[in-house]
C-alpha positions in Angstrom: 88.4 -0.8 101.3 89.3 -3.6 103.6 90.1 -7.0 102.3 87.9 -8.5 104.8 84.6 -6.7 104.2 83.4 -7.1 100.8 80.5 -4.0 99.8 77.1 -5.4 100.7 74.4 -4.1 98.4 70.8 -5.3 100.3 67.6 -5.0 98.1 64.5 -6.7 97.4 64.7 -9.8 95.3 63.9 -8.0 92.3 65.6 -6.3 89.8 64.3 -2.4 89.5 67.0 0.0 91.3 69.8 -2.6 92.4 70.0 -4.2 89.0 72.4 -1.8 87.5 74.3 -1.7 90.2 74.5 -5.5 90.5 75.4 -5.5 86.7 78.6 -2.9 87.5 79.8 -5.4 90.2 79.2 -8.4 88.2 80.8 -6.6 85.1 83.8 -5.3 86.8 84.9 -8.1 88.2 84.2 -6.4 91.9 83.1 -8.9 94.7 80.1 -7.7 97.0 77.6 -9.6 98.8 74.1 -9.4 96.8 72.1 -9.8 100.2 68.3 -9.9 99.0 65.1 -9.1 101.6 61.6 -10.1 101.6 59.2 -7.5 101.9 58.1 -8.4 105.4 61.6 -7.8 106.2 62.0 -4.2 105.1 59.8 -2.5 108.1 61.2 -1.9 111.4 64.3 -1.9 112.0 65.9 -2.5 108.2 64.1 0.8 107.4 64.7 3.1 110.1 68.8 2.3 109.8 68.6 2.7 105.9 70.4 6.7 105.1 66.8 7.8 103.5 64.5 5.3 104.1 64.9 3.4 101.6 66.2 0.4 99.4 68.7 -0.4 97.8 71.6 0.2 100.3 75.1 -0.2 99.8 77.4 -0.6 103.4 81.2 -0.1 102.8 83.8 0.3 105.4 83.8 3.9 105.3 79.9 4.2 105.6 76.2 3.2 104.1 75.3 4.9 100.7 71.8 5.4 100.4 71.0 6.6 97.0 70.7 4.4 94.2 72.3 6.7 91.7 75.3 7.2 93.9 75.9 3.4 94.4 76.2 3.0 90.7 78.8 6.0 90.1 80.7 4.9 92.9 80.8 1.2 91.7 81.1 2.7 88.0 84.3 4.2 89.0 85.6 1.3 90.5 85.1 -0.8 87.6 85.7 1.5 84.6 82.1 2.0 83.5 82.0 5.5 84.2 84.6 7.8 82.2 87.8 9.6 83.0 86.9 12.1 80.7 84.9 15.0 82.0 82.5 15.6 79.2 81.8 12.1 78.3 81.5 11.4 82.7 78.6 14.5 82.2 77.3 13.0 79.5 76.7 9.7 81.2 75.2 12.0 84.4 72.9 13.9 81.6 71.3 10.6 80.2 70.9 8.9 83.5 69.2 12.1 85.1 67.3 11.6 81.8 65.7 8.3 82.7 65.5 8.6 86.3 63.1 11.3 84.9 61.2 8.9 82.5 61.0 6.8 86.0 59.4 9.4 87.9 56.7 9.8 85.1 55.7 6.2 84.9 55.1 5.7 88.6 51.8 6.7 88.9 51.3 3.8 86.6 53.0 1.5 88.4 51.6 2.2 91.7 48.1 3.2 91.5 45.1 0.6 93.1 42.3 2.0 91.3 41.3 0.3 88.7 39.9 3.0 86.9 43.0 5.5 87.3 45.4 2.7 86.7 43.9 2.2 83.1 43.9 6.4 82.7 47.6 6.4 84.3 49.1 3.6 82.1 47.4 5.5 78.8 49.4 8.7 80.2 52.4 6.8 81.2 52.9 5.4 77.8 52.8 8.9 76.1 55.4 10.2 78.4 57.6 7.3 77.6 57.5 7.7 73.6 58.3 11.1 74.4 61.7 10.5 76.7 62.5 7.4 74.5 63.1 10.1 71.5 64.6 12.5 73.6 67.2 9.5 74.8 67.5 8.3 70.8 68.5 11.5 69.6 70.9 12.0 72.8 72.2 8.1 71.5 73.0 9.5 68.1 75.5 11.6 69.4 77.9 9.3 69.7 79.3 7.7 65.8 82.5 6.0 67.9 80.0 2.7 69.1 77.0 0.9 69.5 77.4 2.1 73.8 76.0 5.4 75.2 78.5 7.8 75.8 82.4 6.9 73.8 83.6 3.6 72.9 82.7 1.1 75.1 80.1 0.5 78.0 79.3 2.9 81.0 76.8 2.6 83.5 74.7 4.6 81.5 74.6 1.5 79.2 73.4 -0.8 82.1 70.5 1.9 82.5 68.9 1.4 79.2 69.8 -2.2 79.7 67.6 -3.1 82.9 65.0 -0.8 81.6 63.8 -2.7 78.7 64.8 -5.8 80.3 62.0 -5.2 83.4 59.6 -3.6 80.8 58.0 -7.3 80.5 56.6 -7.3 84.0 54.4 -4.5 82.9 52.0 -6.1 80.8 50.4 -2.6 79.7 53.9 -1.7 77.8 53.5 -3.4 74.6 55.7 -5.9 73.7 57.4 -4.8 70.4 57.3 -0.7 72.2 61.0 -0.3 71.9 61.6 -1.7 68.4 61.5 1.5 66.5 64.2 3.3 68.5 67.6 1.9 66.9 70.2 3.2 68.9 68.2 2.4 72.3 67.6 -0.9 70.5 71.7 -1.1 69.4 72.4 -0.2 73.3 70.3 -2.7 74.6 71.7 -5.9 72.3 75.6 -4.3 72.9 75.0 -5.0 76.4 73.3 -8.2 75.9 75.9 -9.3 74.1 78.7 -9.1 76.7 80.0 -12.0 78.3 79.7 -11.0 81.4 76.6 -9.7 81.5 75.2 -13.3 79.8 77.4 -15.1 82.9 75.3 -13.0 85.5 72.2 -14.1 84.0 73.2 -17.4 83.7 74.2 -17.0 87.5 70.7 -16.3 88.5 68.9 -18.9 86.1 71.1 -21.7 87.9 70.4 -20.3 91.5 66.7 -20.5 91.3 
């Protein structure tokens, strides 16, 4: 990678799919440029040059990756947050596919304009959710060696769980205290929290606004 083109990750100014990714930068120490779009911005031209059509991006010398879940396994790697090891790098693949899945299943929540089906959708969305979450704690339990994911210290997977719970607020239809009966998601969550670099990113964004 050049020295005179930093990775520039371009996303809304929200959190939701770039989040982790910013979190793997921030974390490892890795400078990229964090370039943020309006919504207005994203049709025309921004759009039609993205890989899939799509946000987040990430351009690097070598090219433009387009899927989120790439972008984090390629910054994982370059910031130790994705294992050596090929079993524990599988399990961090397993539990990720695992909540993109959860993902998938709360979208018609999330994106539905009807009244009506919203409320039917969010019901729905909220029993699939109890169902991965214990699917995801038992998968958690696996590992005795720390409060992380997957081995002894924190993976990408970790900043997964992480970003989930932290953007579960903005959904006013996931109760508030939803996650407190899952321990291990719950030890995940505060391990993360707890890291310094993770509270200087946060601290980062409280001061730019």
């Amino acid at each position: 990678m050049s020295t005179t083109q930093v990775p520039k990750l371009t996303y809304f100014n929200a959190p939701a799919r770039a989040e982790p990714i910013r979190l793997a930068f921030y974390y490892g120490g890795l400078a990229f440029e964090d370039k943020r779009i309006e919504m207005k911005e994203w049709p025309g031209t921004l759009k039609a040059a993205a890989p899939w059509g799509t946000l987040p991006t990430l351009e690097l010398e070598q090219g433009v990756i387009g899927q989120s879940g790439a972008m984090l396994r390629f910054v994982g790697k370059k910031t130790n947050l994705y294992p050596k090891d090929d079993f524990e790098a599988a399990q961090v693949d397993d539990l990720i596919g695992g909540f993109d899945d959860l993902v998938i299943a709360l979208r018609p929540a999330i994106v539905e304009q009807d009244p009506a089906k919203k409320k039917e959708y969010q019901t729905a969305a909220l029993g699939d959710m109890k169902n991965y979450l214990e699917k995801i704690e038992r998968f958690l339990q696996q590992n005795k060696s720390s409060k992380f994911c997957v081995g002894s210290g924190p993976t990408i997977a970790d900043l997964k769980i992480f970003t989930f719970i932290n953007a579960a607020p903005a959904f006013p239809w996931i109760p508030t205290d939803y996650f407190t009966s899952y321990t291990r998601i719950n030890e995940v969550y505060q391990a993360v929290g707890q890291l310094q670099k993770i509270k200087d990113y946060y601290a980062s964004r409280q001061e730019a606004k």
